[in-house]
N, C-alpha and C positions, 0 to 999 in steps of 0.2 A: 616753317614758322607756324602754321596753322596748329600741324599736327603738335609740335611743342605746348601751343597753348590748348589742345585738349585734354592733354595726363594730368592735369589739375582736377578737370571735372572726372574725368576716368579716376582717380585718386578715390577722389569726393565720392563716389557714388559707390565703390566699392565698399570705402567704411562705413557708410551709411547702409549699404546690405547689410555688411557683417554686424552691424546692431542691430540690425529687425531680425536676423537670423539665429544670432549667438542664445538670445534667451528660449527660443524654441529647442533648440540642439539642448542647450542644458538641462529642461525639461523633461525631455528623451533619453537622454542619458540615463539620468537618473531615477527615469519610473521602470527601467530594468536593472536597477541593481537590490540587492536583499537591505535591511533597515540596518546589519551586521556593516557592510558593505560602505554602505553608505558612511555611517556612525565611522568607521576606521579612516577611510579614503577621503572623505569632504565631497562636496557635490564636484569638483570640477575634475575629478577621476576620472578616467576611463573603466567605463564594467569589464570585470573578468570575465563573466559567462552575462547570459541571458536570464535573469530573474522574474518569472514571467505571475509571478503568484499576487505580487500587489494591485496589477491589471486585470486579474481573476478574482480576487475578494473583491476591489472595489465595483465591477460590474456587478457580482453577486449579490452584493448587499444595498445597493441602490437600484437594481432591476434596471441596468443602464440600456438594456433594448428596449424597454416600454419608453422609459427617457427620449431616448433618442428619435424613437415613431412618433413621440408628441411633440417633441421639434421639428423635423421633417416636415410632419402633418400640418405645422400652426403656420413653420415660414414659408413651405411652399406655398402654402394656399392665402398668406396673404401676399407674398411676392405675386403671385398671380392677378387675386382680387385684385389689389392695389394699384396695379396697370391696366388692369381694363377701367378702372371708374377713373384717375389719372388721364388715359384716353380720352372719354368720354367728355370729364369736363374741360381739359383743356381743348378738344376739339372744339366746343361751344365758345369758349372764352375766347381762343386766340385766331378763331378762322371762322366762326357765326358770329363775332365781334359783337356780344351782346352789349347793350347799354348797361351804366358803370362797371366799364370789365375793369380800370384802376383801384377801385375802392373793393372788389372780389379779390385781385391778386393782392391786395393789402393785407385782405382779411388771410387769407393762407399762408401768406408771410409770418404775419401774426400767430398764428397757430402755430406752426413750423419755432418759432420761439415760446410755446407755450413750455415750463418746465412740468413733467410727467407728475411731480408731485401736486400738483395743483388738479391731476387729473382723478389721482387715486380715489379720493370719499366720491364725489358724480359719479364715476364709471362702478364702483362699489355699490353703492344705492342704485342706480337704473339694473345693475345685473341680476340684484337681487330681487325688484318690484318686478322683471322681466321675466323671471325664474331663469336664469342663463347662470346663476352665478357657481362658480367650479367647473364649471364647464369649457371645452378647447372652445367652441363654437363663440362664445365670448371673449375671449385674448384675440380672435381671428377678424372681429367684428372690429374692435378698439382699434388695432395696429392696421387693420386696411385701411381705418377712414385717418388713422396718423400719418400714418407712409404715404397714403394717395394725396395729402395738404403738400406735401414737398413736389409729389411725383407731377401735380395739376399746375405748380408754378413754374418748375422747369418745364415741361412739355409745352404749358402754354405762349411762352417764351420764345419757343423754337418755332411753334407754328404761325405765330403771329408775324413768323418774317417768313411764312411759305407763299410759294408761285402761285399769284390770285392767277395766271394765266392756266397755268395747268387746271385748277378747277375751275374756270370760266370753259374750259372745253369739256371739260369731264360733263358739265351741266347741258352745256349743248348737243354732247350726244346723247343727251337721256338719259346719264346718271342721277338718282337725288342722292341726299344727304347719308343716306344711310353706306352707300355705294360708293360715296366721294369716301369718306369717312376708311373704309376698309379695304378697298382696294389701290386708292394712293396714297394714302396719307399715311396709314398703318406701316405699308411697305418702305416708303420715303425712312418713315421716322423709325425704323426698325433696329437701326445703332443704338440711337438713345433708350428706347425701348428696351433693348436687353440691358445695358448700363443699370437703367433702375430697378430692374428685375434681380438683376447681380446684387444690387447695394441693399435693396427691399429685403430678401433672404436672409443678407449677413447680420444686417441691424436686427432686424425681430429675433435671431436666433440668439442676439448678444444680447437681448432684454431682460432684466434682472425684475425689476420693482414691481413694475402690473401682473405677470406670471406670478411672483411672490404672492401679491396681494388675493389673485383672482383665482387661484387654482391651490386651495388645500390639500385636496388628495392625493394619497403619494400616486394612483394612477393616471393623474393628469398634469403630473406637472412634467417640467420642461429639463434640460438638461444643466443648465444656469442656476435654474432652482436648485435642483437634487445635489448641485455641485456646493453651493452657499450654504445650504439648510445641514449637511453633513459634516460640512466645514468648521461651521459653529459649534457642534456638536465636541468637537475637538474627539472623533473615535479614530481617527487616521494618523500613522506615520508618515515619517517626511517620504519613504517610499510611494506609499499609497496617492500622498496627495500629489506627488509627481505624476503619477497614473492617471489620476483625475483629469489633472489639466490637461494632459497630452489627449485624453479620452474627449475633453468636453472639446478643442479647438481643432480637431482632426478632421472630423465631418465636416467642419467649415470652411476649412483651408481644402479639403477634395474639392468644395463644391466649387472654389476660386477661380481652382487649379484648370477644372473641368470648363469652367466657362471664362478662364481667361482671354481668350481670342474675341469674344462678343465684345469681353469688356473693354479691349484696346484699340482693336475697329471702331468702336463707338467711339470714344476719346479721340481717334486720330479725325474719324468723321467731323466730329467736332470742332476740331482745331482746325479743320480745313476751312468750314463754315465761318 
């Protein structure tokens, strides 16, 4: 009887793969067929051969390896940034229990709902009085201290229902703050920790508006950008732009792929909690 009532949700989740899946596959399909190819067959053909020419113009003509090193460069380093200051404040807030921690986790909240459009002329104006502005070192800046408003209200969340016993002993044998901080808490919290780092990465790489706004040069911008800015332009065939997309979501889905186990450990850790 059990097993009866699970081919429902077994049903269920399969069609729900085959939709997250199906639009990638047809993607793919079609950034290897010719524009002939395509034009005769419809997108949901099967390629005769390997067309591999729309994936080599569209790299060549958007320099998609500078592209791609300024994505890499911007999400790693604020997936990174953005968990250590993440750490840091949520260490204070939810385990130094500073006074008004409620009215700080509001305010992050708040921010966490701020729409990016609201950010674009500020962050515009300070880049530019700062001399940052077109620069990676500036998108890197903006999206650590956005990412870290999400990363400081989950974390701090977690911590604030950590073992005051565990560091009532840690203090007793002579640990301080600094020592409490990185050898248990970091450790403990180290599920959730990659979880954000996971999600930190995929958001900034998927960021369209501030990259647009902030980085003019065709040598600094990002792969989102190069992917929108070419698009508009309307110089692409339906091949090509199958190319594109497969090109620009590929590095992301590696990075998923790669760090999928952090991300499901963390999750289950979570649910356990």
């Amino acid at each position: 009887m059990r097993a009866a009532q699970k081919y429902p949700v077994l049903v269920a989740l399969i069609i729900g793969a085959l939709f997250m899946i199906a639009p990638f596959l047809i993607v793919a399909i079609n950034a290897v067929k010719s524009p002939a190819e395509y034009s005769a067959n419809g997108p949901l053909a099967l390629p005769e051969g390997l067309y591999l020419d729309g994936i080599q113009d569209f790299w060549v003509r958007v320099d998609f390896g500078q592209k791609l090193f300024n994505s890499v460069l911007i999400s790693g380093s604020v997936a990174v940034l953005a968990v250590i200051l993440s750490v840091l404040t949520a260490y204070a807030i939810g385990i130094g229990r500073i006074k008004g921690r409620p009215w700080i986790l509001a305010f992050f909240v708040l921010a966490n709902m701020l729409p990016q459009e609201a950010l674009v002329y500020p962050v515009y104006y300070l880049s530019k009085e700062a001399g940052l502005y077109d620069t990676r070192l500036s998108v890197i800046i903006v999206f650590t201290v956005v990412q870290s408003a999400f990363g400081t209200y989950l974390l701090s969340s977690v911590l604030s229902s950590f073992p005051r016993e565990i560091i009532e002993a840690a203090r007793i044998d002579g640990a301080n703050s600094w020592q409490v901080l990185w050898r248990i808490v970091v450790p403990v919290s180290r599920p959730t920790i990659g979880v954000l780092m996971v999600f930190f990465f995929i958001w900034t790489w998927n960021e369209f508006l501030l990259p647009l706004v902030m980085l003019i040069s065709n040598d600094n911008q990002t792969v989102s950008v190069a992917l929108g800015v070419l698009q508009g332009q309307r110089l692409m065939d339906a091949t090509m732009t199958n190319a594109a997309a497969l090109l620009g979501v590929l590095p992301a889905l590696v990075f998923f792929l790669v760090f999928q186990r952090t991300l499901t450990r963390g999750i289950a850790v979570g649910s356990v909690k």
